[in-house]
Structures are given as structure tokens and as C-alpha cells.
Backbone as CSV, one residue per row, in Angstrom:
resi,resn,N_x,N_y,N_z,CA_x,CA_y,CA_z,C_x,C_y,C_z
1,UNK,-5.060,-19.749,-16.725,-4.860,-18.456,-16.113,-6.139,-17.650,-16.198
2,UNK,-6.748,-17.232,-15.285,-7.877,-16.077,-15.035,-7.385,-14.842,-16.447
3,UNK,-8.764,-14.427,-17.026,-8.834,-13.400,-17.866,-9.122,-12.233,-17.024
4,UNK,-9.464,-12.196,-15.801,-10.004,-10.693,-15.120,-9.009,-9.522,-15.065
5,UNK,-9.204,-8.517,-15.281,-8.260,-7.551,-15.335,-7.882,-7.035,-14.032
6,UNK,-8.698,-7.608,-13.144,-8.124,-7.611,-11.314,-7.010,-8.519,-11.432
7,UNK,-6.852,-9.521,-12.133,-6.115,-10.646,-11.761,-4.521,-10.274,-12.025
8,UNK,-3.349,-10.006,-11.394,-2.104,-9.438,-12.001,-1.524,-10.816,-11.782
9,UNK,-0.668,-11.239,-12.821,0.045,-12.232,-12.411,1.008,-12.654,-11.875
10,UNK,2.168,-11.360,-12.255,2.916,-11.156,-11.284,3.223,-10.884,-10.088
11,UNK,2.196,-9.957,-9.527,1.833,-9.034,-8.057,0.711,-9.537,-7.364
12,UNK,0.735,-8.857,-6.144,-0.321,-9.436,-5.256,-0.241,-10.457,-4.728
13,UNK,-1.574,-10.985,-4.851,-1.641,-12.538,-4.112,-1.282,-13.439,-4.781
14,UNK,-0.843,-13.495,-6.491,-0.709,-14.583,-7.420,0.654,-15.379,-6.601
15,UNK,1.455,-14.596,-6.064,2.988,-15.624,-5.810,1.927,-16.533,-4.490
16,UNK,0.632,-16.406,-3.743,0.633,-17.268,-2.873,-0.838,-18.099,-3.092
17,UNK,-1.394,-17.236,-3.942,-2.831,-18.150,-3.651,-3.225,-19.501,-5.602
18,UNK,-1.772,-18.638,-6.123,-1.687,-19.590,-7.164,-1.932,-21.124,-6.993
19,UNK,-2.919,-21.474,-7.990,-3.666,-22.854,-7.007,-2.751,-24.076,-8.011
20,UNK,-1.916,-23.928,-8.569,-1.522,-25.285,-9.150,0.323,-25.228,-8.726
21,UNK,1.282,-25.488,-9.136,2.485,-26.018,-8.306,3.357,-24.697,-8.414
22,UNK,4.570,-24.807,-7.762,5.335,-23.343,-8.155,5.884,-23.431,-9.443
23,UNK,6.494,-24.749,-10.121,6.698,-24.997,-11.563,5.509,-24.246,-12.527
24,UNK,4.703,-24.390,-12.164,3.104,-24.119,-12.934,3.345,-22.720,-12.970
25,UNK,3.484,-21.590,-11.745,3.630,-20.661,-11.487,4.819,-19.732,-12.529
26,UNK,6.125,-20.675,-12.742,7.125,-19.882,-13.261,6.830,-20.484,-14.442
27,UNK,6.344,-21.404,-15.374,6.346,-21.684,-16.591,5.130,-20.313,-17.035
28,UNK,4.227,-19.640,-16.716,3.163,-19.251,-16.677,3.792,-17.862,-17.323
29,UNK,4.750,-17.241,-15.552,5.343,-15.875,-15.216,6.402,-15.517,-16.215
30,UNK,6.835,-16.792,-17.377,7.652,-17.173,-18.100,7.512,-16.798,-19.247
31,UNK,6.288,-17.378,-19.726,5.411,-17.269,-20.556,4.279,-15.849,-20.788
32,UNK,4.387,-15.173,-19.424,3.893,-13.488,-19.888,5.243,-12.768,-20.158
33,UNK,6.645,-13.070,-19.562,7.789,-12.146,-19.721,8.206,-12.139,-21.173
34,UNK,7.399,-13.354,-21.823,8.331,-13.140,-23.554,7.396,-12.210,-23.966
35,UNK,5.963,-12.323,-24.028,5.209,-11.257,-24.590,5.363,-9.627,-23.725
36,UNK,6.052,-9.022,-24.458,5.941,-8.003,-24.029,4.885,-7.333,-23.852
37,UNK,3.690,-7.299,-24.611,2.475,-6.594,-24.949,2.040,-6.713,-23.598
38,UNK,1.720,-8.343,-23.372,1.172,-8.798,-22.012,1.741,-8.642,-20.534
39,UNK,3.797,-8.119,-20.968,4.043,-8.409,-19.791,4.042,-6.362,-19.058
40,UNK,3.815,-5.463,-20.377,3.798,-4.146,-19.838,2.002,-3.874,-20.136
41,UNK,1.306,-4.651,-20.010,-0.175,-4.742,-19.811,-0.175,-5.123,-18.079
42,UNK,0.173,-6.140,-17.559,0.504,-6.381,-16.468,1.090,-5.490,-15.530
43,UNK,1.863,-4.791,-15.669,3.015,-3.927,-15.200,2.152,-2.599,-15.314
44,UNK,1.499,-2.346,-16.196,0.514,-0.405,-15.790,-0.563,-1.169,-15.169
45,UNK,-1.094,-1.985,-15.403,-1.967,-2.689,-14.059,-1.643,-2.166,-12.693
46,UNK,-1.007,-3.288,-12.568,0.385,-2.845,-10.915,0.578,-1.327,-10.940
47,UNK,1.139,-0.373,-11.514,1.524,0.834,-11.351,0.315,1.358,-10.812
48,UNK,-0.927,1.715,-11.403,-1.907,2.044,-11.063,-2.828,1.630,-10.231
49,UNK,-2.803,0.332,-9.590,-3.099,-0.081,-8.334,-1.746,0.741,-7.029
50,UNK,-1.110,0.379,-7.546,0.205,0.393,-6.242,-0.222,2.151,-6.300
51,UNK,-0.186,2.857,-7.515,-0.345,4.354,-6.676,-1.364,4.705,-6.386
52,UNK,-3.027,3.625,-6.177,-4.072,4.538,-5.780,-4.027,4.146,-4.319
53,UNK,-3.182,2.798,-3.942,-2.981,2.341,-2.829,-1.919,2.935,-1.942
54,UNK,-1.006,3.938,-2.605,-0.091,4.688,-2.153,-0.494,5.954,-1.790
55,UNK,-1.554,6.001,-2.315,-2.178,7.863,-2.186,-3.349,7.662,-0.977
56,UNK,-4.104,6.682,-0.943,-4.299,6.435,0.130,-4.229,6.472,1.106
57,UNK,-2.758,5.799,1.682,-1.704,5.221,2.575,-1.377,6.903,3.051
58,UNK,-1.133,7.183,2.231,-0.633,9.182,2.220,-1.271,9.917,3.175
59,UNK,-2.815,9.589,2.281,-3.755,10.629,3.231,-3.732,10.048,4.807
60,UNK,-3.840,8.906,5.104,-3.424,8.451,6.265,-2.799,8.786,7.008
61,UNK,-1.709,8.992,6.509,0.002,9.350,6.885,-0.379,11.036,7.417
62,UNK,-1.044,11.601,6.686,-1.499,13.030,6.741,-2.284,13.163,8.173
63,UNK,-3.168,12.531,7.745,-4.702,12.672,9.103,-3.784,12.238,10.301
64,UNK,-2.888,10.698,10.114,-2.197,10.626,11.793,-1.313,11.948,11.771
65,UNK,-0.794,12.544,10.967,0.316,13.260,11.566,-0.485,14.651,12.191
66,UNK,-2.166,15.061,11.749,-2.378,16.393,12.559,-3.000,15.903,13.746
67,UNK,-3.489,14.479,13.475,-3.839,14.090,14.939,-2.566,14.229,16.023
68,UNK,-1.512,13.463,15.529,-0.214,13.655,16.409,-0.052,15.272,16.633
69,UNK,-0.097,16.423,15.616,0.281,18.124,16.485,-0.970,18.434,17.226
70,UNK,-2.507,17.522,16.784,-3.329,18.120,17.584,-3.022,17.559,19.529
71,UNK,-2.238,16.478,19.655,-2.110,15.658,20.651,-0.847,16.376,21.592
72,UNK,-0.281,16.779,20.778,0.880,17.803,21.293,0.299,18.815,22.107
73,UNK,-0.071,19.278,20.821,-0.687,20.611,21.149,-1.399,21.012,22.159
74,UNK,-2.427,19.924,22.696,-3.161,19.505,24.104,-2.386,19.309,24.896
75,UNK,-1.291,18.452,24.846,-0.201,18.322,26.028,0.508,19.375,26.233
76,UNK,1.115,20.352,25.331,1.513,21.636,25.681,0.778,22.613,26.681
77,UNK,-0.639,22.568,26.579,-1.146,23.366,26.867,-1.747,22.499,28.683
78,UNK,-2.234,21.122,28.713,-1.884,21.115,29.729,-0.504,21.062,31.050
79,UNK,0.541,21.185,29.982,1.901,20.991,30.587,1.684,22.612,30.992
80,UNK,1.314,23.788,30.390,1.522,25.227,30.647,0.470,25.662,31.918
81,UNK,-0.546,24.759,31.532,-1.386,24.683,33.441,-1.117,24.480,34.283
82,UNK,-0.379,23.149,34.226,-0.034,22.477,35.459,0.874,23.306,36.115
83,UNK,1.896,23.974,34.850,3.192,24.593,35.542,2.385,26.346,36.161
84,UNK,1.548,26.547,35.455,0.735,28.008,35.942,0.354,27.602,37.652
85,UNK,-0.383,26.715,37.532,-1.380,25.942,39.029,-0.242,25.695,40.029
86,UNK,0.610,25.048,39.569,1.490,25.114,40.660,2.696,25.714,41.256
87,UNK,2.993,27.367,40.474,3.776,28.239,40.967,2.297,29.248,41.789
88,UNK,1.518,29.055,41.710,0.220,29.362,42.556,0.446,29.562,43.722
């Protein structure tokens, strides 16, 4: 098993890019669940990836949504022309 502290064993890519059999895989995932030390070492790993990757995702979520009222907001205003221009 990799020592890197990128490496989670449970999460991520381990369920697919695990390079030896799926037996190999659950004797392993088996073998961090008895140690607790190792298996809530693992687990604030994950927490703290998953929420800098969630806060992220957020600001995203943020920037499309004023792009979406700024997109409105343009269509409102040419919808209020068109209807001005053509009671003209």
C-alpha cells in the first residue's frame, strides 16, 4: 500500500485504479477498518478534500448563477425594446 498522504484508500480512485485483484483490495480496506487510528486518519483525509472540493464547486455554482441574472437581465431589457420599437 502507498505511504503518501494523497493516497486515501478508501475514496477516490483507489476502488478503480487499485493495481492488484479486488480480493487484494478488500483484504487491505479490511485491514485499515480494524485500526481505528488509521481508519479515522483516512476518513479527515476525505472530509477535508471532499470540502475544499465542495467549496469550490460552490463558488461555481455562485459565478453561473449571476451569470444566469446577468443573462436575464439582458433579455429583459431587450424584450422591453423590442416591445417599446414596436408599439412605435
Amino acid at each position: 500500500m502507498k505511504t503518501s498522504i494523497f493516497f486515501l484508500f478508501i475514496f477516490f480512485c483507489s476502488f478503480i485504479c487499485f493495481s492488484q485483484t479486488s480480493d487484494a483490495y478488500s483484504k487491505t480496506f479490511f485491514e485499515i477498518s480494524k485500526d481505528e487510528d488509521r481508519l479515522f486518519h483516512q476518513l479527515g483525509h476525505q472530509i477535508f478534500i471532499v470540502s475544499k472540493i465542495a467549496d469550490v464547486k460552490f463558488k461555481y455554482v455562485q459565478k453561473s448563477l449571476r451569470f444566469l441574472a446577468a443573462g436575464l437581465v439582458v433579455l429583459l431589457i431587450v424584450l422591453l425594446y423590442y416591445i417599446l420599437i414596436s408599439n412605435i
